[in-house]
Each structure stands twice: as C-alpha cells, then as structure tokens.
N, CA, C and O atoms as CSV, one atom per row, in Angstrom:
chain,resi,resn,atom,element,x,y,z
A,1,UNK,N,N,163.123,3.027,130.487
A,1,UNK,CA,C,161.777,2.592,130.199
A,1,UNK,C,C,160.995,2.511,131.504
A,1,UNK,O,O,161.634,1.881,132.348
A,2,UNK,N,N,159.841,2.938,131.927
A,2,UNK,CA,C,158.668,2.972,132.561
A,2,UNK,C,C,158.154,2.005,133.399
A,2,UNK,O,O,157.858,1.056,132.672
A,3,UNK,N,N,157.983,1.835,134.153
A,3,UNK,CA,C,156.766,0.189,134.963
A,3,UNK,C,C,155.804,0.309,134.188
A,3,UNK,O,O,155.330,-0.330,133.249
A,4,UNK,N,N,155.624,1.081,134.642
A,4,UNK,CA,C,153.409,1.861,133.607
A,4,UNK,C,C,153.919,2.412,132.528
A,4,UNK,O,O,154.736,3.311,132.331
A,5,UNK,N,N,153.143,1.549,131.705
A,5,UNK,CA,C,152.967,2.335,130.158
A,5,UNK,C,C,152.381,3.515,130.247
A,5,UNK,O,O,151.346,3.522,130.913
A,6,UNK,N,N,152.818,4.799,129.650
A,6,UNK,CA,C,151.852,6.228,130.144
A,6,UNK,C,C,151.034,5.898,128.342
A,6,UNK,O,O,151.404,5.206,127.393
A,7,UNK,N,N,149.938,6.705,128.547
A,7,UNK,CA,C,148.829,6.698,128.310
A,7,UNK,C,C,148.888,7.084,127.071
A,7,UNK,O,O,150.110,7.218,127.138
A,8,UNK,N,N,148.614,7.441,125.789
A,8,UNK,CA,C,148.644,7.651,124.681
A,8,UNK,C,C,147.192,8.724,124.346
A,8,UNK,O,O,146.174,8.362,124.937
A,9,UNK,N,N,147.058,9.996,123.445
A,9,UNK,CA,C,146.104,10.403,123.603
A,9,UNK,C,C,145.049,9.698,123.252
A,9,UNK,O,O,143.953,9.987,123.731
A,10,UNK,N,N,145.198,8.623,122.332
A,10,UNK,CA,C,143.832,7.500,121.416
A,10,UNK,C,C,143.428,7.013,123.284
A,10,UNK,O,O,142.384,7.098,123.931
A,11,UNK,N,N,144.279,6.704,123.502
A,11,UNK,CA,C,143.946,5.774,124.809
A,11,UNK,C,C,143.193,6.786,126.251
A,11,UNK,O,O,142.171,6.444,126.845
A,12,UNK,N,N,143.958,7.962,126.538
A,12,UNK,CA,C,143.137,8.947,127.377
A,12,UNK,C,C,141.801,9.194,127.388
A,12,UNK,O,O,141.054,8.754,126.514
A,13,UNK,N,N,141.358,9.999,128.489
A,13,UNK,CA,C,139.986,10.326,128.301
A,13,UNK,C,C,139.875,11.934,127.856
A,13,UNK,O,O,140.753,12.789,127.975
A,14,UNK,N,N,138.314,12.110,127.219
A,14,UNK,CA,C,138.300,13.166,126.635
A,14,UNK,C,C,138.999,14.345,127.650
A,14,UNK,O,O,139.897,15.102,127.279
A,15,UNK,N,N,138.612,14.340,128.520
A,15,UNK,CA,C,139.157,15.306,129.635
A,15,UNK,C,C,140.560,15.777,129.341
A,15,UNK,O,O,140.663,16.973,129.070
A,16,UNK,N,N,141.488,15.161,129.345
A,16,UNK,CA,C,142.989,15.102,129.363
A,16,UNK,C,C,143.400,14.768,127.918
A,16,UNK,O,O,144.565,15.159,127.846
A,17,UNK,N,N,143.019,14.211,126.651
A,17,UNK,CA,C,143.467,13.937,125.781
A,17,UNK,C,C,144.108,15.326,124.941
A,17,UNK,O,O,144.871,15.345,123.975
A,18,UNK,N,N,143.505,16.429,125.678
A,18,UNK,CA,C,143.743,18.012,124.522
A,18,UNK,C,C,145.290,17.905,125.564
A,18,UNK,O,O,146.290,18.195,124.906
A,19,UNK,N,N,145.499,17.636,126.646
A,19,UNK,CA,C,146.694,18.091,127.444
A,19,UNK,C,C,148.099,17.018,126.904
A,19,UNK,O,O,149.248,17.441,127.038
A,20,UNK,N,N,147.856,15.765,126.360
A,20,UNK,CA,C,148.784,14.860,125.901
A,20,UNK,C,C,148.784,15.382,124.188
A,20,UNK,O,O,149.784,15.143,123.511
A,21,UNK,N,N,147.830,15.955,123.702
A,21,UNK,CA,C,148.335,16.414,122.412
A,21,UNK,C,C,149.290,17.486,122.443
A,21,UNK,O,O,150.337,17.709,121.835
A,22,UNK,N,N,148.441,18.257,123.579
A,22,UNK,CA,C,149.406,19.556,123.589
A,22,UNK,C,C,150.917,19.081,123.879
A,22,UNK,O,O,151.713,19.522,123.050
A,23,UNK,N,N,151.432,18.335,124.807
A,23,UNK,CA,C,152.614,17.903,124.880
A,23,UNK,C,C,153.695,17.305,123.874
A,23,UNK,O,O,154.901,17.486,123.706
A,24,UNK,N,N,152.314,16.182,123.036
A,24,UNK,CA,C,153.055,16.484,121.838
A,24,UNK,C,C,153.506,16.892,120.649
A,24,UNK,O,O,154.244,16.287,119.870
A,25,UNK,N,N,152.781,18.485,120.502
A,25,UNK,CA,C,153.312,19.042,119.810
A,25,UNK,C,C,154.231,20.533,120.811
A,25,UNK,O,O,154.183,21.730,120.527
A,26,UNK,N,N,154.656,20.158,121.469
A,26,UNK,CA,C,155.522,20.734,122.494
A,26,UNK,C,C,156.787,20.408,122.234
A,26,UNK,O,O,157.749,21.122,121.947
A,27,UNK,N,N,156.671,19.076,122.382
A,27,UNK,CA,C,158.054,18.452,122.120
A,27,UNK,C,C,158.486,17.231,121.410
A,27,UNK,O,O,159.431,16.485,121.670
A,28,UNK,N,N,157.531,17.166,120.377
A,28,UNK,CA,C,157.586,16.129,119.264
A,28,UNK,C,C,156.890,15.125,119.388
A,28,UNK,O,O,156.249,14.627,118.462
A,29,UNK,N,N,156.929,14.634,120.716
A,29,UNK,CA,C,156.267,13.221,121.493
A,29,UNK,C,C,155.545,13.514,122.847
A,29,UNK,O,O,155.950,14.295,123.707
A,30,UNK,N,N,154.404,12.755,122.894
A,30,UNK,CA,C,154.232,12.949,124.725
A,30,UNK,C,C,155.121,12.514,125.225
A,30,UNK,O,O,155.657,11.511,124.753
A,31,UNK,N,N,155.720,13.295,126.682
A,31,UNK,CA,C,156.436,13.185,127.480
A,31,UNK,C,C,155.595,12.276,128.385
A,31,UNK,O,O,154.382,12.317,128.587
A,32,UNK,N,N,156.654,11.331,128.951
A,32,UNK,CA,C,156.184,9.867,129.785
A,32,UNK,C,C,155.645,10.247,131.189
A,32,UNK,O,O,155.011,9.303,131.659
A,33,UNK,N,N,155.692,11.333,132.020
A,33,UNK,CA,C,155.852,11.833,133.036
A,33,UNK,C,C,154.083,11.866,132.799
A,33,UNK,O,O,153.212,11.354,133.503
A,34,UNK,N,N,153.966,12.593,131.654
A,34,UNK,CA,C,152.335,13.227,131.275
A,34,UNK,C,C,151.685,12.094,130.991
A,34,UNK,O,O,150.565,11.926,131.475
A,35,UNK,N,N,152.301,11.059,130.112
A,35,UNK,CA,C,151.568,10.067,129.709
A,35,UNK,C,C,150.932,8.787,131.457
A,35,UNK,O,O,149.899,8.173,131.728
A,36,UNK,N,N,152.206,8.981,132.110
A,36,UNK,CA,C,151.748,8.493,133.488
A,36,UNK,C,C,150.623,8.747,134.193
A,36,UNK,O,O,149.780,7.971,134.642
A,37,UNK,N,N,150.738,10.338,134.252
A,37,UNK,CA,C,150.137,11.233,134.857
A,37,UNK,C,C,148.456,11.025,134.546
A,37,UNK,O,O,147.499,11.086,135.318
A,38,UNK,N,N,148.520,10.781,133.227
A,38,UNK,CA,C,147.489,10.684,132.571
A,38,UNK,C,C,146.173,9.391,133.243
A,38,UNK,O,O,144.959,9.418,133.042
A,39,UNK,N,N,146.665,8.765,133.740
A,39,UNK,CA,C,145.941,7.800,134.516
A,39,UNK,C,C,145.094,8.160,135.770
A,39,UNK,O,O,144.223,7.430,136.244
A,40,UNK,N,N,145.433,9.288,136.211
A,40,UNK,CA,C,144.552,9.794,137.130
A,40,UNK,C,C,144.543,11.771,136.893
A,40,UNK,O,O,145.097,12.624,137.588
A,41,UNK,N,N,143.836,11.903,135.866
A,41,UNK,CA,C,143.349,12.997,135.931
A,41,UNK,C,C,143.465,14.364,136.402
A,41,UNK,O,O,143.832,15.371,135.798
A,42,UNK,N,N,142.961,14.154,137.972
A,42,UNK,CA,C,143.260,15.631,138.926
A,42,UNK,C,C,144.755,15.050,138.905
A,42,UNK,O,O,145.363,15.822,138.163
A,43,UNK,N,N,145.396,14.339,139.232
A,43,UNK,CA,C,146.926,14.864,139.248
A,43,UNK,C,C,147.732,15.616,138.236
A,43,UNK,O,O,148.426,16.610,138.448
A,44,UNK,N,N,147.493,14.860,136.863
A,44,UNK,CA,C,148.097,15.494,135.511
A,44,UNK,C,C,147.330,16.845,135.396
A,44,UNK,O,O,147.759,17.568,134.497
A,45,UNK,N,N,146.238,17.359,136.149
A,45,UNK,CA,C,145.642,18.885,135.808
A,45,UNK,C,C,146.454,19.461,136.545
A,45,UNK,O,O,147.106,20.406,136.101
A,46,UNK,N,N,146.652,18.875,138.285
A,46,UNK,CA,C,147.625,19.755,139.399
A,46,UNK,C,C,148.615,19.895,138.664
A,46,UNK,O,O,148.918,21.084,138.568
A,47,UNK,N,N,149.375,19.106,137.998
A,47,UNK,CA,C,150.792,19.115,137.664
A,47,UNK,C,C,150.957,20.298,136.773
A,47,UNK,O,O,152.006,20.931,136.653
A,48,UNK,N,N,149.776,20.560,136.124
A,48,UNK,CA,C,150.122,21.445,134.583
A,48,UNK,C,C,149.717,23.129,135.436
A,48,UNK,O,O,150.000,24.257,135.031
A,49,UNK,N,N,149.198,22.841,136.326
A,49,UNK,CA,C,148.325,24.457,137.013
A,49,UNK,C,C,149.736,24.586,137.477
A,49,UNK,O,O,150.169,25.586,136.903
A,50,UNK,N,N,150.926,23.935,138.436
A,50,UNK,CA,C,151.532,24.231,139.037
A,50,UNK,C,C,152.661,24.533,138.842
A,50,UNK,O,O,153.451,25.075,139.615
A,51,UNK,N,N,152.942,23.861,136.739
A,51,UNK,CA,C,154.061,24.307,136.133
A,51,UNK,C,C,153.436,25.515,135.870
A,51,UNK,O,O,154.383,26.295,135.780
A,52,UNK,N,N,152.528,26.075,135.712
A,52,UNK,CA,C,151.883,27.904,134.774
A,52,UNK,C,C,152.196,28.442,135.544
A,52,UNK,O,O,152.642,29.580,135.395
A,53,UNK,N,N,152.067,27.671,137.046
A,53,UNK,CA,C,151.718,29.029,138.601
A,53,UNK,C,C,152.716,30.165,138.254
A,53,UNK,O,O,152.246,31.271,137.989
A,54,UNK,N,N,153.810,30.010,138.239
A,54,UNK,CA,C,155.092,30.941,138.420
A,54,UNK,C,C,154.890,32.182,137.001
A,54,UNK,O,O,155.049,33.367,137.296
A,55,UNK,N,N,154.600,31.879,135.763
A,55,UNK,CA,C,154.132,32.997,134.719
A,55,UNK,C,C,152.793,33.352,134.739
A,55,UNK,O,O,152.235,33.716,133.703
A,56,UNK,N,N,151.999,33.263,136.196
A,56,UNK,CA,C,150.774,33.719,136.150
A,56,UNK,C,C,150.618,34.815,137.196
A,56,UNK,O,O,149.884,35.750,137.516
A,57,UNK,N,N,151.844,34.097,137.586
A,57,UNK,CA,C,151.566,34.937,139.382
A,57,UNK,C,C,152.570,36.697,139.033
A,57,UNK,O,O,152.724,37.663,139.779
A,58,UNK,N,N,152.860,36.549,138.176
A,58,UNK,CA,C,153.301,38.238,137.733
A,58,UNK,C,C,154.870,39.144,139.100
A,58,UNK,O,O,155.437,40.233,139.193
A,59,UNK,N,N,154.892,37.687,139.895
A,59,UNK,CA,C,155.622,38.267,140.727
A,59,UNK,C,C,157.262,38.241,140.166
A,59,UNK,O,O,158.041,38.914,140.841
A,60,UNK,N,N,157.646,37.742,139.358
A,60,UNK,CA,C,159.328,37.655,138.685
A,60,UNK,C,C,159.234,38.302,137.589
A,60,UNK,O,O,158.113,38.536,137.140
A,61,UNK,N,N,160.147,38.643,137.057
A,61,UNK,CA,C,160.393,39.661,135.864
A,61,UNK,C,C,160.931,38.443,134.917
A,61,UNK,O,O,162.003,37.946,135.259
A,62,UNK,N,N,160.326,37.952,133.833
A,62,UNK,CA,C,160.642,36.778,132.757
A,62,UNK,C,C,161.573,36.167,132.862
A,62,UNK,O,O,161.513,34.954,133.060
A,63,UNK,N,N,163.021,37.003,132.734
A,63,UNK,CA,C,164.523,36.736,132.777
A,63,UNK,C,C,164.137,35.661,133.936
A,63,UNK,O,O,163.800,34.483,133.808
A,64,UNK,N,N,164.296,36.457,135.120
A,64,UNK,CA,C,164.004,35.284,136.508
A,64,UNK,C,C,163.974,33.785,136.739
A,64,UNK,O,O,164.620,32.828,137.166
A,65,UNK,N,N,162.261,34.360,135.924
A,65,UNK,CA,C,161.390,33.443,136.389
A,65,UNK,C,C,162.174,31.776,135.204
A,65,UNK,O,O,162.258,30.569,135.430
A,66,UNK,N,N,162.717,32.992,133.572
A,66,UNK,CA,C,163.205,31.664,132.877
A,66,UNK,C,C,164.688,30.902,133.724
A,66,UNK,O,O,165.066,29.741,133.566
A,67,UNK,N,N,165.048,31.496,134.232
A,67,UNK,CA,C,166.694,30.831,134.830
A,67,UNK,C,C,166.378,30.486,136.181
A,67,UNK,O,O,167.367,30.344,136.900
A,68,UNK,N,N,165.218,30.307,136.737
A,68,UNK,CA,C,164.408,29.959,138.180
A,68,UNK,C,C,164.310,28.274,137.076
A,68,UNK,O,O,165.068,27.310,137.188
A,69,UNK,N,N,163.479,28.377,136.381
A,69,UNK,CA,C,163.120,26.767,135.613
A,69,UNK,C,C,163.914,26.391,134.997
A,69,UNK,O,O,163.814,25.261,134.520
A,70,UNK,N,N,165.294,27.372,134.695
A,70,UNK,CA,C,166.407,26.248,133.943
A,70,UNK,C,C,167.327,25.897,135.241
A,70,UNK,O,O,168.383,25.265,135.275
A,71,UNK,N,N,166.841,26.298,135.941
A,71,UNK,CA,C,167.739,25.739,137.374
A,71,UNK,C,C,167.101,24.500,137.831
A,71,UNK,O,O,167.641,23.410,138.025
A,72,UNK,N,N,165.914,24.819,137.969
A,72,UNK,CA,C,165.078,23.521,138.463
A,72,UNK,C,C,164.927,22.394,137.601
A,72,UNK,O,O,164.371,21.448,138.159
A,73,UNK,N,N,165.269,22.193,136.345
A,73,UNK,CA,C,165.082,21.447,135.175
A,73,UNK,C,C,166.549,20.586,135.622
A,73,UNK,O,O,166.577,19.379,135.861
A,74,UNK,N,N,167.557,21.372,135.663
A,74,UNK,CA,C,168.892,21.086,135.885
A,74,UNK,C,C,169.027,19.970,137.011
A,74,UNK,O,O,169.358,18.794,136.860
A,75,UNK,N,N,168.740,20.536,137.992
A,75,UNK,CA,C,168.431,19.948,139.664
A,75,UNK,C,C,167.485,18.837,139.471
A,75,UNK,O,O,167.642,18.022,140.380
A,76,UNK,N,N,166.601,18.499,138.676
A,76,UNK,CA,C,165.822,17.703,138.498
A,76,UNK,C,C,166.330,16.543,137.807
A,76,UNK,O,O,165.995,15.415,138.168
A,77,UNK,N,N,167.119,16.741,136.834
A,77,UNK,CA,C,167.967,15.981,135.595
A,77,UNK,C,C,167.120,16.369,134.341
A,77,UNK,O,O,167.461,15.778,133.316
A,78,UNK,N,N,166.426,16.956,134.262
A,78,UNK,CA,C,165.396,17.102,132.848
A,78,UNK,C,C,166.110,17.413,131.466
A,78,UNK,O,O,166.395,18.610,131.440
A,79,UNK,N,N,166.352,17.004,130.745
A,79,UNK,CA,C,167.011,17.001,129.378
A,79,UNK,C,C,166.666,17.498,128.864
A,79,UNK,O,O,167.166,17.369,127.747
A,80,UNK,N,N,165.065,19.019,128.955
A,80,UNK,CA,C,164.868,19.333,128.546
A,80,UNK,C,C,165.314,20.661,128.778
A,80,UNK,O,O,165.005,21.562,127.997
C-alpha cells in the first residue's frame, strides 16, 4: 500500500483524467504508479511519452524492442 493515495480519474484533472482511464482499461484498474503520477501532470505526461519513445523511434525490429521491455519489467519487479 502507498504513502499517497494516487488519484482516481473522478478525482484528476481534465488534462490527465483520459490517461488514468486509459490505464484502466489496460489493465482492469489504474495502476498506482499513474494514479501517483497523476498529482503533478508534466510528470505522468513525461512518463507516458517515454514509455511510447522506444515503438516510435522505428529503430528495433518489434521482437526486440518486446523482450528489451520484458527485460526491463523483470529488472524492475513489474508483475506485469
């Protein structure tokens, strides 16, 4: 469980509330990381530009780029 309650989309601002829905229908629930995040804005936008960067930037061939983020998910502890 959390220090900071993360943010709920009722509770977000319009800005960010489409990015905590999207999460949870991603993965059933907002993820707490996002719901945190959610308290200051430009960070939860950096965070989401910088998970896309790698399938935008055209430089890995899919395979890669997917076992590049199941490595880093791993290394991270992410359960997801």
């Amino acid at each position: 469980m959390p220090r900071i309650k993360p943010l709920t989309p009722a509770e977000a601002s319009p800005e960010i509330r489409g990015r905590l829905e999207g999460s949870s229908r991603a993965f059933g629930e907002p993820l707490v990381p996002t719901g945190i995040q959610a308290y200051c804005p430009p960070i939860l936008i950096a965070s989401g530009e910088l998970g896309l960067a790698p399938g935008r930037s055209g430089l890995l061939p899919a395979l890669i780029r997917s076992l590049v983020c199941l490595r880093a998910a791993q290394m991270a502890g992410c359960p997801f």
